[in-house]
C-alpha positions as CSV (number, residue, x, y, z in Angstrom):
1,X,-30.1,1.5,-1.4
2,X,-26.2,1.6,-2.4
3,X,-23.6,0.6,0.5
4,X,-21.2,3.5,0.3
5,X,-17.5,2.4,0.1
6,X,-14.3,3.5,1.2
7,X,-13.4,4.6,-2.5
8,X,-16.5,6.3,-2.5
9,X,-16.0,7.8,1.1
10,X,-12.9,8.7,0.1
11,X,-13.3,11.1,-2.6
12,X,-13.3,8.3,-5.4
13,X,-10.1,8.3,-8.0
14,X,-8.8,11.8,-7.5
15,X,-8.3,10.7,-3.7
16,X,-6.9,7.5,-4.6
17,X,-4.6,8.8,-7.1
18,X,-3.7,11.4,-4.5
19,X,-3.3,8.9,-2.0
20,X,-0.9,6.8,-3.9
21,X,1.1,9.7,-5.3
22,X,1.7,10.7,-2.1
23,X,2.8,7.4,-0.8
24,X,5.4,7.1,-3.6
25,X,6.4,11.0,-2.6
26,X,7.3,9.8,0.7
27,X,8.9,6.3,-0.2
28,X,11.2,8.3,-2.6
29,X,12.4,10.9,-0.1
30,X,11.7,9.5,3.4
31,X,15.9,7.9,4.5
32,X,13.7,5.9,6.4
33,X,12.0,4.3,3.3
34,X,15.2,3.3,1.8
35,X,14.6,-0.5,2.4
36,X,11.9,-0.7,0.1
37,X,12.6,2.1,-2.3
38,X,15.7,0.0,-3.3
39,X,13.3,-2.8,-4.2
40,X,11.8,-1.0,-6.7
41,X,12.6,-0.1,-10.7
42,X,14.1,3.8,-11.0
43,X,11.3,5.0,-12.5
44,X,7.8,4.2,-10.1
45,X,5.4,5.2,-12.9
46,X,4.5,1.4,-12.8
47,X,4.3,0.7,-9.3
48,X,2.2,3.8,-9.2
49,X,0.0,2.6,-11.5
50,X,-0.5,-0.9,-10.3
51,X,-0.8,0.5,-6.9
52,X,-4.1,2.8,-8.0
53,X,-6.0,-0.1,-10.0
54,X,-5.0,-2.6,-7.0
55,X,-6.7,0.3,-4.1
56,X,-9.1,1.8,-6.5
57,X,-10.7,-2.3,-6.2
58,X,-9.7,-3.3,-2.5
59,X,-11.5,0.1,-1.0
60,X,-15.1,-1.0,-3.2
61,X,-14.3,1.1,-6.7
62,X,-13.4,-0.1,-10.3
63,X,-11.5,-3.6,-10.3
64,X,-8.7,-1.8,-12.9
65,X,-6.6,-4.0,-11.4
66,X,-8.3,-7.5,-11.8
67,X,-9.3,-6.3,-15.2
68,X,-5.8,-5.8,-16.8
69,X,-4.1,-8.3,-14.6
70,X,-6.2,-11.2,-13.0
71,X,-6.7,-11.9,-9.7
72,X,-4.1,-9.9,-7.5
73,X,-2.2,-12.7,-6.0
74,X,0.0,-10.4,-4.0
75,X,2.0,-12.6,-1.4
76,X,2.7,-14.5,-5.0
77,X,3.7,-11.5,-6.9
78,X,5.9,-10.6,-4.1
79,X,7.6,-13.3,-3.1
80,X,10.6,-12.6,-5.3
81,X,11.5,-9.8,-2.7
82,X,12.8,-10.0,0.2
83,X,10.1,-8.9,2.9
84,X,10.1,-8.4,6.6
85,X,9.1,-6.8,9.5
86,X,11.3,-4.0,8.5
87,X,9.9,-3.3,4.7
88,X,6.4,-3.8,6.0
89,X,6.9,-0.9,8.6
90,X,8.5,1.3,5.7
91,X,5.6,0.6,4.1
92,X,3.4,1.2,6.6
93,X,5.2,4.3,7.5
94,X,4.9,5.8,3.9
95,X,1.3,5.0,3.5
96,X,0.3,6.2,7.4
97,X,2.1,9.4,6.4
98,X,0.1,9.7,3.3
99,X,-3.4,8.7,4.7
100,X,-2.6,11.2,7.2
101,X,-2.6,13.9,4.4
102,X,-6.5,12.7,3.3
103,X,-9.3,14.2,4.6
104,X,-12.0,11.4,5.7
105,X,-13.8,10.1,8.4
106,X,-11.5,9.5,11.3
107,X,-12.9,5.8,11.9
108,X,-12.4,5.2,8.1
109,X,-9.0,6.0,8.3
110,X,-8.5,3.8,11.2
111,X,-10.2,1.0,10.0
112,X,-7.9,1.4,6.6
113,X,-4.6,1.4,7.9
114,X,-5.8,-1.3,10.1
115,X,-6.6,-3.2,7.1
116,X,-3.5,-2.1,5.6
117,X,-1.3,-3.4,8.4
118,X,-2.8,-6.7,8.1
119,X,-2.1,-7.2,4.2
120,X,1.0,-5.5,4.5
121,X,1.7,-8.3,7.2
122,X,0.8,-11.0,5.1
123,X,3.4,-9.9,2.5
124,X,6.4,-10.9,4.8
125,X,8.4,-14.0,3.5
126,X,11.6,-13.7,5.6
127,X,12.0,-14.9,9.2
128,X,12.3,-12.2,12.0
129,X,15.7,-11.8,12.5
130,X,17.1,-13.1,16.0
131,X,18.7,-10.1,17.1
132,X,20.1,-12.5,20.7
133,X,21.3,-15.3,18.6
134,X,24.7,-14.0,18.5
């Protein structure tokens, strides 16, 4: 018997393609996204792309990503950026918003922004700010 997957629970590469393209949608246009839009190149064609081989293999589907790229490395590939709480919840906020927009399983969707949250956690690199130091 197969396991079914998330990618496969989800709808499989339309729905991840759908998924990411609405993330970027909402990183573009959200004022509240403008931490981490800024970050990124003009043009997101790439980041959309890398985005949908990375998901399409972390929710159980084709590794595109690994394939073309190697291991994924993240907190590595990000650490040239400056991340904190504040571009992980921008994050978070564009990708809730767009996971909101999917039709699936309630307790899927909860258990993958749950697991979302975490990796998006793990990218930080900067120290909280100290908002009583001064």
């Amino acid at each position: 018997m197969i396991t079914p997957t998330p990618y496969g629970l989800m709808g499989g590469e339309k729905a991840i393609q759908n998924l990411v393209d609405r993330f970027y949608f909402y990183m573009d246009t959200l004022p509240e996204a403008q931490g981490i839009r800024v970050i990124h190149q003009t043009n997101l064609d790439s980041a959309k792309l890398k985005l949908f081989k990375y998901l399409s293999g972390w929710l159980g589907g084709p590794n595109l990503y690994i394939e073309e790229y190697g291991h994924p490395m993240l907190r590595a590939r990000h650490l040239p950026f400056s991340i904190g709480e504040a571009e992980r919840d921008q994050w978070m906020l564009c990708m809730n918003k767009a996971l909101k927009e999917m039709t699936m399983d309630p307790q899927l969707k909860t258990n993958i922004q749950n697991a979302l949250q975490q990796l998006a956690t793990h990218m930080i690199n900067q120290d909280p700010v100290n908002k009583d130091a001064n």
